[in-house]
C-alpha positions in Angstrom: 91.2 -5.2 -147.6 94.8 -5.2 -147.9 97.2 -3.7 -150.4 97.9 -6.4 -152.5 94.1 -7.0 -153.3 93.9 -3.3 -154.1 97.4 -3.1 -156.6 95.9 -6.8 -158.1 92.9 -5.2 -159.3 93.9 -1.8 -160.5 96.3 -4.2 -162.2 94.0 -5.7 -163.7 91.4 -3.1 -164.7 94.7 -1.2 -166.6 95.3 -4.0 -168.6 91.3 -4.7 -169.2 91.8 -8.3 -168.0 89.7 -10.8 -165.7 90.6 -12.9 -162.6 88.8 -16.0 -161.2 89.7 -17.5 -158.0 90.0 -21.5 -156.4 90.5 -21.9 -153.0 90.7 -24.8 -150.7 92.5 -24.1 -147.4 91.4 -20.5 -147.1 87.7 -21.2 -147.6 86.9 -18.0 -149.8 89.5 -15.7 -148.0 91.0 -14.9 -150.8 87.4 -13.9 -152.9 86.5 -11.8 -149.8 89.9 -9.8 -149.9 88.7 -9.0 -153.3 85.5 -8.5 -153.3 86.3 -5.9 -150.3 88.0 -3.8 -152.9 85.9 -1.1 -154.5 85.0 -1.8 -158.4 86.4 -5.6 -157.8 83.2 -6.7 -160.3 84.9 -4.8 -163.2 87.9 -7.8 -162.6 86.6 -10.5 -160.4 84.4 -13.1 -162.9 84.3 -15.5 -159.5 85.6 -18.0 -157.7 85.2 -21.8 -156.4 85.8 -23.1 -153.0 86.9 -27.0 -153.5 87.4 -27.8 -150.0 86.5 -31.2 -150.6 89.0 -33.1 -152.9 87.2 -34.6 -155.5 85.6 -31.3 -156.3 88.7 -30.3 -157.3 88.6 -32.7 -159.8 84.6 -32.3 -160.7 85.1 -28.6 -160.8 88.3 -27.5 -162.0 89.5 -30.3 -163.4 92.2 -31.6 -161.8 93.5 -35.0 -162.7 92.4 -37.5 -160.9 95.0 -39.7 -161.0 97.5 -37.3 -159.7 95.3 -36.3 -157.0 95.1 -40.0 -156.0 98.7 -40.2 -156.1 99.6 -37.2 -154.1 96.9 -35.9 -152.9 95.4 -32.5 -152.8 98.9 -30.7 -151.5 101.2 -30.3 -154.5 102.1 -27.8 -156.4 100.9 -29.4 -159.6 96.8 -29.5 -158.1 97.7 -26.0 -157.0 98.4 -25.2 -160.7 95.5 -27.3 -162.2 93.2 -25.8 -159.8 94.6 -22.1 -161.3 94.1 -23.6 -165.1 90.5 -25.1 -164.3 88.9 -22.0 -162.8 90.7 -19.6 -165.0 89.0 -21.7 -168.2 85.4 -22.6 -166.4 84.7 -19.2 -165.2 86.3 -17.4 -168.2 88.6 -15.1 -166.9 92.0 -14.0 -168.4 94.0 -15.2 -164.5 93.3 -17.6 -162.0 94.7 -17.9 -158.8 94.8 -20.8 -156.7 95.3 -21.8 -152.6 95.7 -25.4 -151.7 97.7 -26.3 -148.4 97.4 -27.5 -144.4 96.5 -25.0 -142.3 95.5 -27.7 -139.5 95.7 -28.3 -136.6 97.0 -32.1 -138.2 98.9 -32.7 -140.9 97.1 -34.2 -144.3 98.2 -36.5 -146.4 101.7 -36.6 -144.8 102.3 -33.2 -145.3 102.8 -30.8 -141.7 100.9 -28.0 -141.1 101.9 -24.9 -142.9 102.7 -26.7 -146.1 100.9 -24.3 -148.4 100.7 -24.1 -152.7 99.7 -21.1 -153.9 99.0 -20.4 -158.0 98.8 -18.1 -160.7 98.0 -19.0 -164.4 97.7 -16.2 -166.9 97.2 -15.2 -170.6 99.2 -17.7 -172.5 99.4 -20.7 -170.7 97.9 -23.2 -173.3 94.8 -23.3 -170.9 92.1 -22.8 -172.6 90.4 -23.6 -176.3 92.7 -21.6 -179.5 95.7 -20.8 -177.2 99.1 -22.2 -178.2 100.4 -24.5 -175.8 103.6 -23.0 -175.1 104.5 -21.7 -170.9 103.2 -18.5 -170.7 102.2 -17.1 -167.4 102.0 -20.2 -164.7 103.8 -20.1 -161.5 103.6 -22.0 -157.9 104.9 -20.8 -154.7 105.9 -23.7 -152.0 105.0 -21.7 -148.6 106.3 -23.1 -145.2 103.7 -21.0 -142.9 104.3 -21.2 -139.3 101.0 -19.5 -136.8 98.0 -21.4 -135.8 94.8 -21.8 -138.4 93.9 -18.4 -138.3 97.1 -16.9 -139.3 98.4 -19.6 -142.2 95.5 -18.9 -143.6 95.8 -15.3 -143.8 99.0 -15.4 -145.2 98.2 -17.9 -147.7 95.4 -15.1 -149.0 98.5 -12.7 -148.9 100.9 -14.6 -150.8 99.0 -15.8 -153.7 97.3 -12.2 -154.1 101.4 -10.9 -154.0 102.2 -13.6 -156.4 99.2 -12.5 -158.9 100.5 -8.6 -158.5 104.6 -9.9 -159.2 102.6 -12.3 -162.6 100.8 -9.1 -163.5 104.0 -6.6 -163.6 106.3 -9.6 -165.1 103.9 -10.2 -167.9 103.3 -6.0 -168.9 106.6 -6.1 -169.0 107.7 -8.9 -170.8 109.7 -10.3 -168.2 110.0 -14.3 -169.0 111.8 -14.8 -165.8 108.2 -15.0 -164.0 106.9 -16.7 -166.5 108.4 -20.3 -166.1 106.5 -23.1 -166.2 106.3 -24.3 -162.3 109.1 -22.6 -159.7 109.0 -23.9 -156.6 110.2 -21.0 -153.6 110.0 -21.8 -150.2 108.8 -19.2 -147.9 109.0 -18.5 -143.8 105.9 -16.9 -143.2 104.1 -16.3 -140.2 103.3 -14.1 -137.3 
């Protein structure tokens, strides 16, 4: 279990709020670092593991036609796939992975190219919320490491990037609130 896991769902339980997960390149990693937190099932509703592409549509609703023009690496699927679970599994946050973690590149993207997530309370995602930016961020990652260890830090940085959403929206912050912000990362082992 690592820390970040841990300070995501004390987080959460403090504020009373839920968390539901998609994942494509880390294949349920992320759920697992939860879920190896005690008390996780007062926060965690679930999660989904698209691996395949068009269950990212079927599932969480992704648009199809920007799928089929970019393919599942882009930080706008990463943000959908955030929005979709968050609204089908009924949780207050979602958090989503979405990436190459190889060994070949996908879709003309290199290995290490990594999206992660978060959309929270006030994002316009769901039925009877205003549609105005509220919590929804993306993180570009440029991972370096084999399989193993993109993946890892994939599960990492989108659990840090759900703990930095959490703090920014208790306190007001709009800075981490913008709509999509793209940061590139060196990550790695």
């Amino acid at each position: 279990m690592t820390h970040e896991a841990a300070e995501a769902l004390r987080l959460l339980r403090e504020r009373g709020e839920t968390l539901a997960v998609a994942e494509s390149l880390t294949g349920g990693l992320v759920a697992a670092e939860v879920v190896a937190v005690p008390g996780a099932s007062k926060a965690l509703r679930g999660s989904v593991t698209a691996y395949a592409t068009e269950l990212k549509h079927q599932l969480l609703g992704v648009d199809a036609g920007l799928l089929a023009a970019h393919g599942p690496v882009h930080p706008e699927v990463a943000l959908q796939m955030a929005a979709g679970v968050r609204v089908a599994l009924g949780a207050d946050w979602g958090v989503a992975t979405t990436g190459v973690a190889g060994p070949e590149p996908q879709d003309g993207q290199p290995v290490g190219t990594v999206y992660v997530a978060a959309v929270g309370p006030g994002a316009g995602a769901s039925e009877g919320e205003q549609n105005f930016a509220g919590s929804r961020k993306v993180l570009e990652l440029r991972l370096n490491g084999d399989r193993t260890e993109i993946r890892r830090e994939s599960v990492r940085s989108v659990l840090r990037l759900l703990v930095e959403e959490l703090v920014g929206a208790h306190s007001g912050d709009a800075s981490g609130n913008a709509r999509a912000q793209d940061t590139e990362q060196n990550g790695g082992f």
